[in-house]
HTML snippet that shows the backbone in 3Dmol.js (N, CA, C, O; Angstrom):
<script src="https://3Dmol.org/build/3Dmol-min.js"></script>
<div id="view" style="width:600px;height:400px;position:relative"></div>
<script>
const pdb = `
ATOM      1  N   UNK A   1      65.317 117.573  99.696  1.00  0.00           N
ATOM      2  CA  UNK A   1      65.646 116.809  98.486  1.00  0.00           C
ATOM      3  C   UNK A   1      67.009 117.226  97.935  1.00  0.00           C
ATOM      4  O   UNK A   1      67.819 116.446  97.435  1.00  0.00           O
ATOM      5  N   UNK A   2      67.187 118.679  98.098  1.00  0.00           N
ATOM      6  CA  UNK A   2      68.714 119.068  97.254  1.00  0.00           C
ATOM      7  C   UNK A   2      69.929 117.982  98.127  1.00  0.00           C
ATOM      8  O   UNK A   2      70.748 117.110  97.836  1.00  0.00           O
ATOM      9  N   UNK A   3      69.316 118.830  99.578  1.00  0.00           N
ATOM     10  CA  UNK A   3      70.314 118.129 100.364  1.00  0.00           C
ATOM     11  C   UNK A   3      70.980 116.378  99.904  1.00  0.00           C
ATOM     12  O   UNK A   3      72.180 116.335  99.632  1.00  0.00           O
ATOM     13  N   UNK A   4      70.457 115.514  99.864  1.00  0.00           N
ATOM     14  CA  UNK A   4      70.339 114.656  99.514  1.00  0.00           C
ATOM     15  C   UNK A   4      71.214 114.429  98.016  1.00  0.00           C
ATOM     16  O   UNK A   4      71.767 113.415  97.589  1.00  0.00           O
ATOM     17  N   UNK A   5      71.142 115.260  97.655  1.00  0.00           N
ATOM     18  CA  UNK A   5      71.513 115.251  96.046  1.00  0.00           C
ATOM     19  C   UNK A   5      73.575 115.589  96.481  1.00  0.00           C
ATOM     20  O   UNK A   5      74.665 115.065  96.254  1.00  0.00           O
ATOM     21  N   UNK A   6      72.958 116.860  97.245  1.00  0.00           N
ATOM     22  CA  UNK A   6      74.648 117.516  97.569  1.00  0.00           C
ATOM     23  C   UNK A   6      75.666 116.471  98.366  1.00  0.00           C
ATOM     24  O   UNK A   6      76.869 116.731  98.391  1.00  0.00           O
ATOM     25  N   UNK A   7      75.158 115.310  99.000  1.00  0.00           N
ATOM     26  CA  UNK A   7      75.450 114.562 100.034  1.00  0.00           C
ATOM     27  C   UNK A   7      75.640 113.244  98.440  1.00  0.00           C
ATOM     28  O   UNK A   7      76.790 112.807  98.488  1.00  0.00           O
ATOM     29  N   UNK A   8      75.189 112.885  97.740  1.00  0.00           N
ATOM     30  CA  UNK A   8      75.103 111.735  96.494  1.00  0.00           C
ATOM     31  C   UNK A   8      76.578 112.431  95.771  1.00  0.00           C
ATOM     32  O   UNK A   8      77.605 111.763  95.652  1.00  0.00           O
ATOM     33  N   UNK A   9      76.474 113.759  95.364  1.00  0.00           N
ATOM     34  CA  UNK A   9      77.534 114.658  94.941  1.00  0.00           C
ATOM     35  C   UNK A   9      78.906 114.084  95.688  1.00  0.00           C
ATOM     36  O   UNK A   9      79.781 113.332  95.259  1.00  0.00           O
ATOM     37  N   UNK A  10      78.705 114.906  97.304  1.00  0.00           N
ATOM     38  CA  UNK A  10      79.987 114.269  97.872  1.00  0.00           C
ATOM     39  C   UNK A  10      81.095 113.472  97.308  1.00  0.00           C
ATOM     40  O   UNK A  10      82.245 113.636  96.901  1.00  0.00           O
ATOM     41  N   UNK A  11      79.705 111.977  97.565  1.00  0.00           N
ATOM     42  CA  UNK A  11      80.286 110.889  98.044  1.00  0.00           C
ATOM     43  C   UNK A  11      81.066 110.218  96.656  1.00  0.00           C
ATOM     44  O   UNK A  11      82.100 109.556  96.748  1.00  0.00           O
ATOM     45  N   UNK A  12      80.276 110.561  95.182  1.00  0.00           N
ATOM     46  CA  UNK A  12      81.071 110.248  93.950  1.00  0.00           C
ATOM     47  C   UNK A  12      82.115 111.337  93.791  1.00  0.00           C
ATOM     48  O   UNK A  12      82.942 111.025  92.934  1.00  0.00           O
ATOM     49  N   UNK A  13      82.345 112.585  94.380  1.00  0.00           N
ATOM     50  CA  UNK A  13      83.546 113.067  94.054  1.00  0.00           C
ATOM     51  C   UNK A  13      84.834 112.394  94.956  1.00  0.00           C
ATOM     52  O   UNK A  13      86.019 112.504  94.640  1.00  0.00           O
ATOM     53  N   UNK A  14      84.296 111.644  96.199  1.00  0.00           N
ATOM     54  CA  UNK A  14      85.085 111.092  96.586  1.00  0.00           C
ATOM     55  C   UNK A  14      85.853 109.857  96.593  1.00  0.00           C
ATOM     56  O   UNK A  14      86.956 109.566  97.056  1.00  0.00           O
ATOM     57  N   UNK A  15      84.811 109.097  95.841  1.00  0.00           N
ATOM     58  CA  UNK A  15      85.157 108.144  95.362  1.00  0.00           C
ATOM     59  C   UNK A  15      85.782 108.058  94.091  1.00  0.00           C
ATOM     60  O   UNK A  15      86.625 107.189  93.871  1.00  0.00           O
ATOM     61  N   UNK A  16      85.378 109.029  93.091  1.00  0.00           N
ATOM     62  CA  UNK A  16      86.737 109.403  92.587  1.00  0.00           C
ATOM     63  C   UNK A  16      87.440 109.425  92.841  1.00  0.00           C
ATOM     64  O   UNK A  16      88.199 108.518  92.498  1.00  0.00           O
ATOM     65  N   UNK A  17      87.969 110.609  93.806  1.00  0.00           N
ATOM     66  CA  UNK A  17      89.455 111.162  94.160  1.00  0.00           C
ATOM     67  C   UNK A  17      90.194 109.904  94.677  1.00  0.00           C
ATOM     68  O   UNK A  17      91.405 109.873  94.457  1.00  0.00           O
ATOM     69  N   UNK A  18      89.571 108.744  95.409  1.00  0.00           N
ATOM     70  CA  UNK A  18      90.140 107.992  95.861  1.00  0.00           C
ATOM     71  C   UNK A  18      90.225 106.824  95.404  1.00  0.00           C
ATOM     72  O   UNK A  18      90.702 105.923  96.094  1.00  0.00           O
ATOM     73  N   UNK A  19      89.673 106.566  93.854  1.00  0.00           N
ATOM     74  CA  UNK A  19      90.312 105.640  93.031  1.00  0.00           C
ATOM     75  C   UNK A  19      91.579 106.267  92.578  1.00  0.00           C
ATOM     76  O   UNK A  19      92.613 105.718  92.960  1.00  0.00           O
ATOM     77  N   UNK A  20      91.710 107.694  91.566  1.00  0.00           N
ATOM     78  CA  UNK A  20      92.575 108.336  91.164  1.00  0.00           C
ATOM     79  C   UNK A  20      93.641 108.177  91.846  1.00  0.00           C
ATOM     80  O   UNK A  20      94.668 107.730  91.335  1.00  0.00           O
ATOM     81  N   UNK A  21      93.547 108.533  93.140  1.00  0.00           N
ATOM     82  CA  UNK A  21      95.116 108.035  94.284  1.00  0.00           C
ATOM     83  C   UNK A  21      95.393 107.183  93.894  1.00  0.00           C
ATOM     84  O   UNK A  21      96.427 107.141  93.227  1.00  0.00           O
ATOM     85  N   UNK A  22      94.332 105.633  94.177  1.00  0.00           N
ATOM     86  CA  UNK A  22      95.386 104.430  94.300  1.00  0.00           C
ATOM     87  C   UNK A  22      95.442 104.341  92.911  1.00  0.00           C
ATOM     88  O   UNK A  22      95.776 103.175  92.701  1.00  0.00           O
ATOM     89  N   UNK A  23      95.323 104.834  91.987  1.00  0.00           N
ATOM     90  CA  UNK A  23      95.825 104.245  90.570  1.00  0.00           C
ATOM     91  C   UNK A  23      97.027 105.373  90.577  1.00  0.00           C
ATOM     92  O   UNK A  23      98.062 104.862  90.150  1.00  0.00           O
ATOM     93  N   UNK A  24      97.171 106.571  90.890  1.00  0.00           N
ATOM     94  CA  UNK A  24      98.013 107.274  91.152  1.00  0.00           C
ATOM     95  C   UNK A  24      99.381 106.566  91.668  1.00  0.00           C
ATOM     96  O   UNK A  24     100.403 106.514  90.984  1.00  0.00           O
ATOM     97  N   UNK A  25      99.222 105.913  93.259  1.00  0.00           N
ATOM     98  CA  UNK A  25     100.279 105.562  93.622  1.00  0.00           C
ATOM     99  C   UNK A  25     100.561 103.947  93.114  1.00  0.00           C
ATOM    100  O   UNK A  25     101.778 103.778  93.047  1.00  0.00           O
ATOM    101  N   UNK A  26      99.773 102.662  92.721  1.00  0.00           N
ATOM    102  CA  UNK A  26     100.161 102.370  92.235  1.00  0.00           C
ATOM    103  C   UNK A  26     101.157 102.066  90.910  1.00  0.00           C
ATOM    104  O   UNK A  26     101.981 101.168  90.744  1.00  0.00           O
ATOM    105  N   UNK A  27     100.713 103.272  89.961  1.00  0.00           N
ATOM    106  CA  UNK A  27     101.285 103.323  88.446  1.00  0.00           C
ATOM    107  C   UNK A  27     102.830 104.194  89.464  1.00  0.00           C
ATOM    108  O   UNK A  27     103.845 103.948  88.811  1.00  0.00           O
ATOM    109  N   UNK A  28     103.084 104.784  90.354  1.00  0.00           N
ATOM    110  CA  UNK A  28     104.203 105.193  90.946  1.00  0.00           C
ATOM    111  C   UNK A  28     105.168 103.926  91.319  1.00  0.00           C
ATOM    112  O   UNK A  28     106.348 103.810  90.988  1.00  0.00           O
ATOM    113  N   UNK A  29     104.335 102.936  92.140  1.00  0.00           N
ATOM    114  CA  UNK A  29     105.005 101.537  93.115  1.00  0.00           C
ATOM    115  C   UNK A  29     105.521 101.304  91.358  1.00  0.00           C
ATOM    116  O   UNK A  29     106.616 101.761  91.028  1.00  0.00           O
ATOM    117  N   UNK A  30     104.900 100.784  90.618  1.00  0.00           N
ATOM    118  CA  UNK A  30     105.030  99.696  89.043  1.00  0.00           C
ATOM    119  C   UNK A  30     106.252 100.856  88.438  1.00  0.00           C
ATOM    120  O   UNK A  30     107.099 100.338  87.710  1.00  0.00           O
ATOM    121  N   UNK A  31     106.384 102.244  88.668  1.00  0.00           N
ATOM    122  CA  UNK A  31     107.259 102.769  88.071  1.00  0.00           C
ATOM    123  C   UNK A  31     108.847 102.786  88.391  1.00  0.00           C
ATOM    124  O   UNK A  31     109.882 102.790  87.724  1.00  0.00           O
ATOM    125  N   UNK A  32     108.445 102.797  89.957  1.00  0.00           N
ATOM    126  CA  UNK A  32     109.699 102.729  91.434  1.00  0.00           C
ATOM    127  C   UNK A  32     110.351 100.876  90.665  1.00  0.00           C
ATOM    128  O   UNK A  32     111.100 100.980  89.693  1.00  0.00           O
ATOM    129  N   UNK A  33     110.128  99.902  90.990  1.00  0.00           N
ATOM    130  CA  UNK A  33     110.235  98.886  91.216  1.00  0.00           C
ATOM    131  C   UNK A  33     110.812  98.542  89.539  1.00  0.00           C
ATOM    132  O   UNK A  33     111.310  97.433  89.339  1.00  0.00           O
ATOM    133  N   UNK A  34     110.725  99.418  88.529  1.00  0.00           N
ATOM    134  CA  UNK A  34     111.572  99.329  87.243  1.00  0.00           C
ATOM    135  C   UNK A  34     112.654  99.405  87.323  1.00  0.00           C
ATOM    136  O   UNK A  34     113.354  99.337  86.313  1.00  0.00           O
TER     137      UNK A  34
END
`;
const viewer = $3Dmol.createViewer("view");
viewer.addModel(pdb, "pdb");
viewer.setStyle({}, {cartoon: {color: "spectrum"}});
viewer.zoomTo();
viewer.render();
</script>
């Protein structure tokens, strides 16, 4: 059962991290292109 939990954990820290990028490099592209 933990397992399961640690693997749910993962996958929203990663999906974080990998919205954060593309809002990261977008707000960069929208900054470049000023």
């Amino acid at each position: 059962m933990k397992k399961k939990w640690d693997a749910l954990l993962f996958l929203v820290i990663l999906a974080i991290g990998s919205l954060s990028l593309l809002v990261i490099f977008s707000i960069d592209k929208n900054l470049a292109a000023n």
